[in-house]
C-alpha positions, 0 to 999 in steps of 0.5 A: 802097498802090500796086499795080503788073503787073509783066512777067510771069514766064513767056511764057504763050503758049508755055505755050499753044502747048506745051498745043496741041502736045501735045494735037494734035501739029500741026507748024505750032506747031514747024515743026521737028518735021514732019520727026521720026521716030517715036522723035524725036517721042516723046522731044520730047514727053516733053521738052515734058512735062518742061518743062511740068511744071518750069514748074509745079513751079517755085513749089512747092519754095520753097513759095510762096503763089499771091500770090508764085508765082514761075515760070520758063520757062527750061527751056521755052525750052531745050528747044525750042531744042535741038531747033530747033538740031537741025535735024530731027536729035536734040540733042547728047547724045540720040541713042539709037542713039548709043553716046555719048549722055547717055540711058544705056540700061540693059542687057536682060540683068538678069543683067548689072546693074551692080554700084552699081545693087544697091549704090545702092538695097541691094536685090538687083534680079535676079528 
């Protein structure tokens, strides 16, 4: 029986750097974030998270055993790739000072929850 090393299924080294960044949040790993602002960087971060974690959860939905782990980088890339395309702006659609972002904010007011909120979870939300 013959064994073969198939290319690999992610790019370890951007995982690395990712880890590194996030630990030490040093700009020289993404020049593009040196220029960000206090809430720009925080949702980078977040997104680098959430990234970081679908490359980790990707083998686990498919409940696959270490020996046949599949992972992919692909939304690692993406993200990092929005925000270089950003230019030190934020991507398309998560500007939150926006009124047409993707984020959605959600109101202050709890009296002024809408409607498919309660609806949605059958549960009266207001204190």
């Amino acid at each position: 029986m013959a064994q073969f090393d198939p290319e690999p299924a992610y790019d370890h080294q951007l995982a690395e750097r990712v880890v590194y960044y996030l630990q030490t949040r040093d700009a020289r790993l993404f020049p593009f974030a040196a220029s960000f602002n206090e809430a720009q960087h925080r949702s980078f971060v977040q997104d680098l998270r959430e990234g970081l974690s679908d490359l980790t959860d990707s083998g686990s939905a498919r409940k696959t055993s270490a020996s046949g782990f599949i992972m992919s980088d692909r939304r690692l890339h993406e993200i990092i790739a929005e925000w270089r395309a950003a230019a030190g702006g934020w991507p398309r659609g998560a500007d939150p000072s926006d009124p047409d972002t993707a984020l959605g904010p959600f109101p202050d007011d709890d009296d002024d929850l809408p409607e498919s909120v309660e609806t949605t979870t059958g549960e009266l939300l207001r204190g």
